[in-house]
C-alpha positions as CSV (number, residue, x, y, z in Angstrom):
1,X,18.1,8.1,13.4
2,X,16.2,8.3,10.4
3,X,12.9,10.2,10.4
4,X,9.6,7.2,11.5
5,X,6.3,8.2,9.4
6,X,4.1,5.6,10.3
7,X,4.6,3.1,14.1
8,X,2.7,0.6,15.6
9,X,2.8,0.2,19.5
10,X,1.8,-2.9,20.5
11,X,-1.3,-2.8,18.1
12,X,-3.9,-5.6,18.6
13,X,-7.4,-6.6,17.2
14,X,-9.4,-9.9,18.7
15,X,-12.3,-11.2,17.1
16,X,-13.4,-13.0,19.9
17,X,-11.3,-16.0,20.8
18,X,-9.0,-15.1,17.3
19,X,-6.1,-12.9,18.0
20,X,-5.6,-11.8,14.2
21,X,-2.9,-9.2,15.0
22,X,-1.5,-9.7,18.6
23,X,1.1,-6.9,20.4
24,X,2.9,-5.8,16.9
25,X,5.3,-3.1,17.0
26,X,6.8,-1.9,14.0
27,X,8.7,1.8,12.6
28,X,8.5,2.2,8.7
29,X,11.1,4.7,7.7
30,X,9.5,8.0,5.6
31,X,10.7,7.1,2.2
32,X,11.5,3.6,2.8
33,X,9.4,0.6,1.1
34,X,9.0,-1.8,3.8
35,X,7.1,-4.6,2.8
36,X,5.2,-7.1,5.2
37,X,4.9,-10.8,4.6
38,X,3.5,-13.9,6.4
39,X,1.4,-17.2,5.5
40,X,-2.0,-16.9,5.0
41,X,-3.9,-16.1,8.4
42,X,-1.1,-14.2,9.4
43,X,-2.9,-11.4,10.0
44,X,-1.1,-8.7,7.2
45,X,-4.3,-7.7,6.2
46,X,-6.1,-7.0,9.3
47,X,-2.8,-5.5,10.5
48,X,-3.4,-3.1,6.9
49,X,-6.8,-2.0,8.0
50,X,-5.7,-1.3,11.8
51,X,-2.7,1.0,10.3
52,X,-5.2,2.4,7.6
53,X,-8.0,2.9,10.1
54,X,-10.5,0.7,8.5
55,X,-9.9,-1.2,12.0
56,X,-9.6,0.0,15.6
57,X,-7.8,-2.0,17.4
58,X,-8.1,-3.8,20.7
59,X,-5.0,-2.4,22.0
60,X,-2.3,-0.8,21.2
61,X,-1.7,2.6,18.7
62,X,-1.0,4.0,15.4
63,X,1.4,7.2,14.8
64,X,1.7,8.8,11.7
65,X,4.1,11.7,11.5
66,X,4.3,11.6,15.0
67,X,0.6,12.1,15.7
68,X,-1.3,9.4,17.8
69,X,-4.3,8.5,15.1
70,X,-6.0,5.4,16.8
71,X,-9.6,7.3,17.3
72,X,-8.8,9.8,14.5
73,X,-11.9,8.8,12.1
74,X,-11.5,7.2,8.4
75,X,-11.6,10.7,6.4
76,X,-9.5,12.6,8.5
77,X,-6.7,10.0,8.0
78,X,-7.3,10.1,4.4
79,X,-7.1,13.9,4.4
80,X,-3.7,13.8,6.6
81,X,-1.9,11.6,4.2
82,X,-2.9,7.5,4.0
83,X,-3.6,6.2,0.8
84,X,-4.7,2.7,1.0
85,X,-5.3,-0.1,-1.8
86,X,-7.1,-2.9,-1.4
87,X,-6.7,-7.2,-2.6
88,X,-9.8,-6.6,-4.8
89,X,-9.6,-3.8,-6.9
90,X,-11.7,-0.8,-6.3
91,X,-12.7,1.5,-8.6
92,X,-15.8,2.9,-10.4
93,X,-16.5,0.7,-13.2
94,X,-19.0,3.2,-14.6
95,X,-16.6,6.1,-14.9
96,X,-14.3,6.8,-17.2
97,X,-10.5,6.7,-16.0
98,X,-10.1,10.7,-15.5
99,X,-13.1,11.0,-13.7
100,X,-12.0,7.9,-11.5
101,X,-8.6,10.1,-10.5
102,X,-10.5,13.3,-10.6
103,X,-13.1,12.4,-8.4
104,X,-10.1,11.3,-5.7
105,X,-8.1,14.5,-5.8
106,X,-11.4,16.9,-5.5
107,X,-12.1,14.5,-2.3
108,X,-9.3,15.5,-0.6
109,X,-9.2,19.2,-1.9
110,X,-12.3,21.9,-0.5
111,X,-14.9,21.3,-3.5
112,X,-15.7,17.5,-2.4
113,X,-19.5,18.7,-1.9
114,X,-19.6,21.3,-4.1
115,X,-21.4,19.9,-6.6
116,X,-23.0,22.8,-8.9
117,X,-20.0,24.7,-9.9
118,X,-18.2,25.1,-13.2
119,X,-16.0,22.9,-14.8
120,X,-13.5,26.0,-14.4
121,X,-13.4,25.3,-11.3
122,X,-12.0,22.0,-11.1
123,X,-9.3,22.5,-13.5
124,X,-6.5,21.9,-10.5
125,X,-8.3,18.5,-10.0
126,X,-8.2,17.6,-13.6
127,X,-4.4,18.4,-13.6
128,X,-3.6,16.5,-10.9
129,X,-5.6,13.6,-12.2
130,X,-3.7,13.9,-15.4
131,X,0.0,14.0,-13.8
132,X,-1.6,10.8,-11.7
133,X,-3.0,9.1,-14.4
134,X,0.6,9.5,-16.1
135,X,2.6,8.7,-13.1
136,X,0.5,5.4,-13.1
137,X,1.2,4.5,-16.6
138,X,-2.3,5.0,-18.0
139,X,-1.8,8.1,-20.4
140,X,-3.8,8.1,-23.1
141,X,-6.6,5.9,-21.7
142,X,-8.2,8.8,-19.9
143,X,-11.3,8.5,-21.5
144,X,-11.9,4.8,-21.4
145,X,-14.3,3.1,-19.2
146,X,-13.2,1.4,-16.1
147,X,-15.0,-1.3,-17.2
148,X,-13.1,-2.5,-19.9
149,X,-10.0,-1.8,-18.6
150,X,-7.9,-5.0,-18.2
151,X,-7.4,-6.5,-14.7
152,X,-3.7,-4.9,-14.6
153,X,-4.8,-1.8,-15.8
154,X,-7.2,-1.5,-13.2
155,X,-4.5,-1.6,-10.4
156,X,-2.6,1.0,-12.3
157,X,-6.1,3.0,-12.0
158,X,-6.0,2.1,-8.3
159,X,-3.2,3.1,-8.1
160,X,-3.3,6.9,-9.8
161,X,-6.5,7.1,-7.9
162,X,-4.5,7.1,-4.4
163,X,-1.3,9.5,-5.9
164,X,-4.2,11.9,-6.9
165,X,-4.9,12.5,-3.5
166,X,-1.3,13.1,-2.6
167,X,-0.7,11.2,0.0
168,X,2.6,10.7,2.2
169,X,2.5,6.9,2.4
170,X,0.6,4.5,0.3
171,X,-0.4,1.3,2.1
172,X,-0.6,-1.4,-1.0
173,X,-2.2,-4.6,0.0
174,X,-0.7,-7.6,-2.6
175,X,-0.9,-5.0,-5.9
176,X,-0.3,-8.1,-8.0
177,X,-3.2,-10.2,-6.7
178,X,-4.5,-11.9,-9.8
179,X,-2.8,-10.5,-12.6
180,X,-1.1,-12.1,-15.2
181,X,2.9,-12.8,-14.5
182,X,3.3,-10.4,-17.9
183,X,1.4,-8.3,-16.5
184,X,3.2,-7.8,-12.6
185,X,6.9,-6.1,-14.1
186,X,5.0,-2.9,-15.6
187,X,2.9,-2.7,-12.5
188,X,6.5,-2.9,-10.0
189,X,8.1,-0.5,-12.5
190,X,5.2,2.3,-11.7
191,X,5.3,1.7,-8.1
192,X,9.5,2.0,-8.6
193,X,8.8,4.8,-10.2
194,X,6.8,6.2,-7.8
195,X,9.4,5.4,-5.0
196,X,12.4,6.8,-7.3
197,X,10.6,10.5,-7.6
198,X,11.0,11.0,-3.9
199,X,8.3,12.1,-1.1
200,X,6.7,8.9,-1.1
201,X,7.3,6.2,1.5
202,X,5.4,2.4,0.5
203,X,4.0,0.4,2.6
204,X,3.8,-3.4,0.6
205,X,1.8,-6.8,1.9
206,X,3.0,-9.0,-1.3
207,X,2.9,-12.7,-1.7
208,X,5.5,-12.7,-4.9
209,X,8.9,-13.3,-2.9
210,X,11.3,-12.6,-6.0
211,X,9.8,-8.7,-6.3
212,X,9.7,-8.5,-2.0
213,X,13.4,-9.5,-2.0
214,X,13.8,-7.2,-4.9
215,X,12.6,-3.9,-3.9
216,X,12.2,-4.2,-0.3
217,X,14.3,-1.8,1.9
218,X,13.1,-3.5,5.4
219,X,10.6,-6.6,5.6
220,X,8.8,-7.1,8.2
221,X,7.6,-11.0,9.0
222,X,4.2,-11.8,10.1
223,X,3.1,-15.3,11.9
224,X,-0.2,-16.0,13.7
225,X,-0.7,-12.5,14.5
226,X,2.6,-11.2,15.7
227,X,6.2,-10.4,14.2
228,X,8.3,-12.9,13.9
229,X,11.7,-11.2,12.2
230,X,12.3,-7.7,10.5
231,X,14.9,-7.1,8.4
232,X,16.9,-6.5,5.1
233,X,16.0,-8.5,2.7
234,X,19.2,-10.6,2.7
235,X,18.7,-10.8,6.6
236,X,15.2,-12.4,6.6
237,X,15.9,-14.9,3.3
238,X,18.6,-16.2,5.9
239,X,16.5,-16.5,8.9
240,X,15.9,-19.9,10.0
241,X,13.0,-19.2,11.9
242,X,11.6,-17.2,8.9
243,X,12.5,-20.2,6.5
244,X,10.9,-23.1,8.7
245,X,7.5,-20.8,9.4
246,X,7.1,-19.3,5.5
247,X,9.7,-19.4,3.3
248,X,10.2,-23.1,3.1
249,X,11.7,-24.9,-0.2
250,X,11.7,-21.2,-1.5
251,X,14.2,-19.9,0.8
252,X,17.2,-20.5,-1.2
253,X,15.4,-19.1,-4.7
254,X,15.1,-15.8,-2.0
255,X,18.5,-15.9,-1.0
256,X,19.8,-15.5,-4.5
257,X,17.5,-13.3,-4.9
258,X,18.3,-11.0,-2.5
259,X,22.4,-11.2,-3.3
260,X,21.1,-9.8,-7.2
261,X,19.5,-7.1,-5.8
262,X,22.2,-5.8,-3.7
């Protein structure tokens, strides 16, 4: 059986009367993309910051690597190998794009509060922000301003700010949320990239069907809180239950889909 890096056990979170993720269990695969997809209100989100930790949850558990992390606080799951993107990009406009990424790998590494040492003493944090910023396709733009970085450029930046700090999976909630359709194919060919390099596994909420269907190993369908089919891609295009609640006139587009990418 292949190796599980991240579970959930019958994870729930109420908010009151609303059960926004209700008894989900799913295995992702370590270096697997499995993407999760659902209507709006589905709960993919909140189901994002339970797995991340930016949630506890009702009931129900997390495991990462085999380790029960439920109670294990925000910055230790950070430190043991979560990186997490968000629908609204999240940077430091202020900063230039190297000390975006730097900043992220000295957090994880021993000299996050060391504040009055010399720039010698960073230099592994400035080559790992280099190698990220690459890896993210934002070479040469190291010493731009967030600020004027376009709106897909920023997610790159997002982006080479999680790799920096290394991390085993990286949770990517919708990547492509407002960009330009020009602008989504470089952004999926980083994040192929980073898949094709090895020792990464993904975890992708994405509302663009053509690029789930595309790269997807396993999908996992969300609907008012719980799962309603997991799958490969061609598996889930042809569910009827999965058509009815979210795929709709688009299911055959997916379908076709799915048979070009196999």
């Amino acid at each position: 059986m292949p190796d599980i890096i991240l579970e959930a056990r019958e994870l729930a979170k109420h908010f009151g009367g609303l059960r926004a993720v209700d008894g989900v269990s799913l295995q992702v695969q370590a270096g697997a993309l499995h993407s999760i997809i659902g209507p709006n209100g589905a709960g993919k989100t909140t189901l994002f910051n339970l797995l991340s930790g930016y949630l506890k949850p009702t009931h129900g558990h997390v495991a990462f690597n085999g380790r029960d992390i439920t109670n294990v606080p925000l910055h230790r799951i950070a430190h043991l190998g979560l990186g997490r993107s968000f629908q609204i990009t999240n940077v430091f406009p202020n900063l230039s794009v190297l000390e975006n990424v730097r900043l992220s790998a000295q957090a994880i590494g021993r000299d996050n509060l060391k504040l009055w040492q010399s720039s010698e003493s960073f230099k592994p944090y400035l080559d790992r922000a280099y190698a990220a910023i690459e890896q993210a396709g934002l070479k040469g733009k190291e010493a731009l301003s967030a600020s004027v970085l376009p709106h897909g450029d920023k997610r790159k930046l997002e982006l080479a700010i999680i790799l920096a700090a290394d991390p085993k999976v990286l949770l990517l909630d919708e990547p492509t949320a407002g960009m330009a359709s020009e602008q989504v194919p470089q952004l999926m060919e980083v994040i192929q990239g980073i898949r094709e390099r090895g020792g990464k596994t993904i975890v992708l909420v994405e509302h663009n069907m053509n690029i789930v269907m595309r790269v997807s190993d396993r999908i996992t369908v969300m609907h008012q809180g719980r799962v309603l089919a997991e799958g490969a891609p061609g598996d889930i295009a042809a569910n009827e239950a999965v058509q009815t609640a979210y795929l709709g006139e688009s299911a055959k587009a997916a379908q076709e889909t799915a048979k070009r990418g196999t």
